[in-house]
C-alpha positions as CSV (number, residue, x, y, z in Angstrom):
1,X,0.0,0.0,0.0
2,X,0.9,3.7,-0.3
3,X,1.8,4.9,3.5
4,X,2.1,8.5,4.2
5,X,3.4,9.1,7.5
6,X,3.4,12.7,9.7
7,X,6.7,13.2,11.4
8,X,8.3,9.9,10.6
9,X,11.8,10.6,12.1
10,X,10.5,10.9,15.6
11,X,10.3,8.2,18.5
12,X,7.8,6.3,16.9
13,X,8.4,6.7,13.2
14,X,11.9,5.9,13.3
15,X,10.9,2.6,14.4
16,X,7.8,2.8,12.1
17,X,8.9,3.4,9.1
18,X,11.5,0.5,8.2
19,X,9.2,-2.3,9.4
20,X,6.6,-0.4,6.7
21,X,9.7,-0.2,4.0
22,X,10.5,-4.4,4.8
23,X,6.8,-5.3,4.7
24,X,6.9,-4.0,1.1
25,X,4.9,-1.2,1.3
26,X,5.5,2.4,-0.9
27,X,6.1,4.6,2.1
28,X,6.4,8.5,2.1
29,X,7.1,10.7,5.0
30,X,6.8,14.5,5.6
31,X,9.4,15.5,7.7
32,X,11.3,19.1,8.6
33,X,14.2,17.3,8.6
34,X,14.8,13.6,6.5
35,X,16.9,11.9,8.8
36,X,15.6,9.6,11.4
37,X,16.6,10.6,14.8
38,X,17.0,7.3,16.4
39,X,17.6,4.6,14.3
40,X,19.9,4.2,11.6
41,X,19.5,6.2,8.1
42,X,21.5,3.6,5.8
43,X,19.0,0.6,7.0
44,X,15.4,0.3,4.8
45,X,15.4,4.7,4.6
46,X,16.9,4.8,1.2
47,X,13.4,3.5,-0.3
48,X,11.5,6.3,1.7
49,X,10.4,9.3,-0.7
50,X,10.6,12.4,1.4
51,X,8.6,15.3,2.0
52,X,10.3,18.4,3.4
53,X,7.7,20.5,5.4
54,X,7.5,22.4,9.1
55,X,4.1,21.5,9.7
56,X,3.6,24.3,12.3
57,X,5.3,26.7,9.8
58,X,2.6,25.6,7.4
59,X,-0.4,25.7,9.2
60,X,0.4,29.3,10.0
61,X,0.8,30.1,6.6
62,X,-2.4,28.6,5.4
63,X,-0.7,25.9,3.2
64,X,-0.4,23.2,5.1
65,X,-4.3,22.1,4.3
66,X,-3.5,21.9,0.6
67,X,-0.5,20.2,0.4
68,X,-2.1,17.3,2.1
69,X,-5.0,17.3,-0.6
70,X,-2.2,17.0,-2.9
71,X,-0.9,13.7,-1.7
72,X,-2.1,10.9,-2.6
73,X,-2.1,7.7,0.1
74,X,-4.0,4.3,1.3
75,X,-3.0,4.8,4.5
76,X,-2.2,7.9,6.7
77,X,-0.5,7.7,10.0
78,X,-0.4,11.0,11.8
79,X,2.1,11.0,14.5
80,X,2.6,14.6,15.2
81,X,-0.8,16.1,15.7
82,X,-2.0,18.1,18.9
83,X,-5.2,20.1,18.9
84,X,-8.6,19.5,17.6
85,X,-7.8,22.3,14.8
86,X,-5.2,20.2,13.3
87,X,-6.7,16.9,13.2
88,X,-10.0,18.8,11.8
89,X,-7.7,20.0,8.7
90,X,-6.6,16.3,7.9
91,X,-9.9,15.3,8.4
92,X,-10.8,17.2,5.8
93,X,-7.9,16.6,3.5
94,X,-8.1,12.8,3.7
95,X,-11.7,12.2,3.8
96,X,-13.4,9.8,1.1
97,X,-9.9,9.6,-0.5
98,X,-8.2,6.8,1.7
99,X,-8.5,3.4,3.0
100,X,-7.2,4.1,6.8
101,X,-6.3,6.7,9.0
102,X,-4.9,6.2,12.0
103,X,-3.9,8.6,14.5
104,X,-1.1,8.8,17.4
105,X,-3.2,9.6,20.8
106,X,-1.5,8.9,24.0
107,X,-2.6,7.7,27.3
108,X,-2.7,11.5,29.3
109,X,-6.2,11.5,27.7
110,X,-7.4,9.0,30.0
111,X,-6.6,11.1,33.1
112,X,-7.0,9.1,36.5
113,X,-7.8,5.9,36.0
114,X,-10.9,4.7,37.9
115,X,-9.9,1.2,38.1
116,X,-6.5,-0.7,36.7
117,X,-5.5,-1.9,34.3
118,X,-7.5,1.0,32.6
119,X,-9.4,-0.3,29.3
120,X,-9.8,2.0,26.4
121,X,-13.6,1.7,26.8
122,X,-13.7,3.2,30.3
123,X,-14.4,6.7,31.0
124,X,-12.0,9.4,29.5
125,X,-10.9,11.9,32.7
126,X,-8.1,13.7,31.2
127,X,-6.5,16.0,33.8
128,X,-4.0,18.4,31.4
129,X,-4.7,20.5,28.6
130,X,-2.3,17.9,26.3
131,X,-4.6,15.2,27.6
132,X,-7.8,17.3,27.0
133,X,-6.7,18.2,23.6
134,X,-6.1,14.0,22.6
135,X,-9.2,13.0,24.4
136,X,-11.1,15.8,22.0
137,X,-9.1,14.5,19.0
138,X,-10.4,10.7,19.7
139,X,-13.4,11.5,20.4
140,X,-13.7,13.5,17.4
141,X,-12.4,10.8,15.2
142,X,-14.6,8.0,16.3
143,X,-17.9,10.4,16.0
144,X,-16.5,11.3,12.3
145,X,-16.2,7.2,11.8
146,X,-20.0,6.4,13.4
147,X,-21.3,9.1,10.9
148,X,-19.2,9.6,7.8
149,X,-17.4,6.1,7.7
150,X,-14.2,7.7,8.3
151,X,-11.7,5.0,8.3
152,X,-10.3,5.8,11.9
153,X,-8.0,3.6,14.1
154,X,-6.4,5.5,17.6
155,X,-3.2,4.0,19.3
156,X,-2.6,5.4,22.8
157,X,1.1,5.3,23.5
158,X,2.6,4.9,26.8
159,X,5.7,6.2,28.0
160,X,7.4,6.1,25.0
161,X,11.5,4.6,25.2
162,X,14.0,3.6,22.9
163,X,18.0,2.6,23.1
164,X,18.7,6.8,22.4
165,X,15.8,7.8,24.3
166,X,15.6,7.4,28.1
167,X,12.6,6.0,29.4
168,X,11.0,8.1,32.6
169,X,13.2,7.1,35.1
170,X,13.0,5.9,38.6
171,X,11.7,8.5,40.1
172,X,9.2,9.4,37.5
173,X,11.1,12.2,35.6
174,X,13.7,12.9,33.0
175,X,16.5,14.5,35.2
176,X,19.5,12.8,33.2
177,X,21.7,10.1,34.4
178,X,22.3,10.9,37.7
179,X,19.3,8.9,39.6
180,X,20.9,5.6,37.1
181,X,24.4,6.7,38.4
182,X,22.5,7.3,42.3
183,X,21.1,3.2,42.2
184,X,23.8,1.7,40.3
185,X,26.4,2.7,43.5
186,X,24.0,2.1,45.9
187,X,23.7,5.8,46.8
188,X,20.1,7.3,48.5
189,X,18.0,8.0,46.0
190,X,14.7,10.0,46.9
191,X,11.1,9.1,46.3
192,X,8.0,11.2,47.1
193,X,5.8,9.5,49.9
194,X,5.9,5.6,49.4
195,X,6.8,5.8,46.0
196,X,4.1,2.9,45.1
197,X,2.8,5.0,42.1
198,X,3.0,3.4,38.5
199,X,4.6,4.5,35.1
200,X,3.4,2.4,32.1
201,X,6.5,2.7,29.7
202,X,6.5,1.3,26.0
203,X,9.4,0.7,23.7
204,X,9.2,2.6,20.5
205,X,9.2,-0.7,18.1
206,X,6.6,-2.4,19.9
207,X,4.7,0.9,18.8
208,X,6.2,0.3,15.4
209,X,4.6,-3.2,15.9
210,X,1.6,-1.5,16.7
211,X,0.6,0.8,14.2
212,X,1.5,-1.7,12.0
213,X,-0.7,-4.5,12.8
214,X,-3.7,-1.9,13.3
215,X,-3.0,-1.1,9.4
216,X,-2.7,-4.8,8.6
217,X,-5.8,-5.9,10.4
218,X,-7.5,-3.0,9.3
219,X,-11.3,-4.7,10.1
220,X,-10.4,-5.4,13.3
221,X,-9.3,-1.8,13.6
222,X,-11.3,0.6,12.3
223,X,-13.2,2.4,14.8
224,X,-11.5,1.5,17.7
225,X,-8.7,3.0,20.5
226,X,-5.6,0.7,21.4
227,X,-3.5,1.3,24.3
228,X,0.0,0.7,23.2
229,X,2.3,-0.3,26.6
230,X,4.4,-3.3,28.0
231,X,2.7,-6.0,29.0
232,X,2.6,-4.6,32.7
233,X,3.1,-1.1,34.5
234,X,5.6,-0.5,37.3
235,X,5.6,1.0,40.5
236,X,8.4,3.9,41.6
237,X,10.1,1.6,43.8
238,X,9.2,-1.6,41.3
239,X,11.4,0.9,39.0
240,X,14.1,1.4,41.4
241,X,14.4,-1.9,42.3
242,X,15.1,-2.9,38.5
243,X,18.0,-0.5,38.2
244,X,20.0,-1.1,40.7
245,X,19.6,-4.9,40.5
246,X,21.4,-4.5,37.0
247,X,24.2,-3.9,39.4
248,X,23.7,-6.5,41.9
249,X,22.0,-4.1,44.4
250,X,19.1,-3.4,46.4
251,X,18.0,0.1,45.7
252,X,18.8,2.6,48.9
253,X,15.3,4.5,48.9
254,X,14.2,7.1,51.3
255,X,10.7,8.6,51.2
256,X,10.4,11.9,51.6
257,X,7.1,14.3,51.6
258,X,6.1,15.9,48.4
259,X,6.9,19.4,49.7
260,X,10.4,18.9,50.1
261,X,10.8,17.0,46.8
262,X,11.3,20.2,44.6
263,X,14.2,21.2,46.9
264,X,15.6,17.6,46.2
265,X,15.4,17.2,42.9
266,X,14.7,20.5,41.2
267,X,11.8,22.4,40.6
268,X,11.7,21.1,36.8
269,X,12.0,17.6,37.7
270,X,10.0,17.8,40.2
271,X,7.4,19.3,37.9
272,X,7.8,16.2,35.5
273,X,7.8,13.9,38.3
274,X,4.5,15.2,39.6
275,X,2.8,15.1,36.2
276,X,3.5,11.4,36.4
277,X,2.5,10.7,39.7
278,X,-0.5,12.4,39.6
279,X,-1.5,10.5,36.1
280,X,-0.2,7.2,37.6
281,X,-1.0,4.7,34.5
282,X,-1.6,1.0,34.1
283,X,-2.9,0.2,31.0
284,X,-4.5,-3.4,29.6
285,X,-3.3,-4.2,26.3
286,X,-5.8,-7.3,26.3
287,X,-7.8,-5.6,23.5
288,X,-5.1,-5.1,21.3
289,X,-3.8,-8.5,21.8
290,X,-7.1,-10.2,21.3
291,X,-8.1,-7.7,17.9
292,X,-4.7,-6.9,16.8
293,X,-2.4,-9.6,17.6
294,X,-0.3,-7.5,19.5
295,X,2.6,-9.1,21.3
296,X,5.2,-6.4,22.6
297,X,8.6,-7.4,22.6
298,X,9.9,-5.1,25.5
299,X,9.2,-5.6,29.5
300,X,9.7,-2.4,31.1
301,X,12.7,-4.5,32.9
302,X,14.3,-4.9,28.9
303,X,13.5,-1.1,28.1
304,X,15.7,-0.1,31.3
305,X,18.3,-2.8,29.8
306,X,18.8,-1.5,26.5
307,X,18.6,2.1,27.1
308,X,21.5,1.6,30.4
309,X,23.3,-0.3,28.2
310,X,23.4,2.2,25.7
311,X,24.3,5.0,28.5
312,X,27.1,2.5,29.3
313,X,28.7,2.3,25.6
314,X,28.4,6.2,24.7
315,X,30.5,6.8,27.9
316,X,27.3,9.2,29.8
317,X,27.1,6.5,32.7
318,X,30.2,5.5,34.4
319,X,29.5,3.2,37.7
């Protein structure tokens, strides 16, 4: 089929995109820049045609609207798309012209989930304008799909990792390597109350693998919202613990009231961490196993694995 994909050199497209290339598909990709960012360019990306466009730039300027009506696709995969405005204009663009459309949601537009593992059929209780915005978008896209036939499929992303991309670390930010450097010497590390919150990470290929089966089971698809995550979620501590036993430790945590936890770790990654916390996913991927076949590759124990073994071979951890 002829695959057009929306930011393909991100996390998920750079994953995406050479399992589309192998499965034999004509794949084009509108990117500012055509270079994947986390895989490598000389495997399966010489078959990509490229598409050179700054989709803000162009939605600003009015042009971005039309230069989607001039492509010509099967399938569309949007992975870069943030407000109701711009899914509306794709909407629009791609309507009665193509065989799938399937958007990139993620798992903020569930909010607080009211039991777990949270099911994409339960109640949508997005607590942040980004989660908002993607709860507006699916449920936009599934009312265009119950009354137009618009061939819609949503995947819900996780927290998403790769081996050049950290996954939210141990204590539910993105504050660098020092909290990997902090468990793998067996120094305190700091965790707000009992640290028995959840993160639900995801591996970028098993995305890759995702999006992929929606569009080959496209049936089984259309109309629905998948949750793409690791098999299971884990706690703060559950997260700890996996660290440091890379290093033949047990992890040396001390709890500490949420108050104090800006001093400790920064107001900005205390910010992130907060966000997390607060969200606290665990997501079933029973849905997508039993309509899609999905069958992710990556614990959240491997994601740590590759990405601290990557840390370990560029030189930015030393233990």
């Amino acid at each position: 089929m002829r695959v057009l994909v929306i930011g393909g050199t991100g996390h998920i497209g750079s994953y995406l995109v050479p399992r589309l290339v192998l499965g034999g598909h004509e794949v084009s990709v509108v990117a500012r820049n055509p270079v994947p960012r986390y895989t490598d360019a000389r495997l399966c990306w010489g078959a990509v045609q490229w598409i050179i466009a700054d989709r803000k730039a162009e939605e600003q300027a009015g042009i971005w609207q039309p230069r989607m009506e001039s492509l010509e696709a099967d399938v569309v995969i949007d992975l870069i798309c943030y407000t109701p405005e711009q899914n509306r204009a794709m909407v629009e663009a791609f309507e009665g012209r193509i065989t799938h459309f399937i958007h990139c949601g993620t798992i903020w537009a569930y909010g607080h989930p009211g039991q777990v593992p949270y099911r994409e059929c339960d109640q949508r209780h997005p607590i942040s304008d980004y989660g908002r915005k993607k709860a507006q978008i699916e449920a936009d896209l599934i009312a265009r799909y119950r009354e137009t036939g618009f061939p819609v499929s949503i995947i819900h992303p996780g927290h998403i990792s790769g081996r050049k991309w950290l996954p939210i670390d141990p204590q539910g930010s993105r504050n660098g390597v020092e909290i990997y450097r902090k468990l793998a010497r067996g120094e305190v590390v700091h965790l707000p109350e009992f640290g028995r919150e959840t993160l639900h990470h995801v591996h970028a290929d098993d995305l890759g693998q995702l999006f992929e089966s929606a569009m080959v089971n496209r049936q089984a698809a259309l109309g629905e919202a998948f949750s793409g995550v690791a098999p299971q979620a884990l706690s703060l501590i559950g997260c700890c613990r996996v660290v440091a036993g890379l290093f033949g430790r047990e992890p040396n945590i001390e709890f500490a009231p949420r108050e104090q936890m800006a001093d400790i770790m920064g107001a900005d990654a205390w910010a992130c961490t907060l966000d997390h916390i607060e969200h606290s996913p665990c997501c079933s991927i029973e849905k997508a196993r039993r309509l899609l076949g999905y069958s992710p590759r990556y614990t959240t124990e491997q994601i740590y694995v590759e990405c601290l073994e990557y840390l370990l071979e560029s030189g930015q951890l030393e233990v």
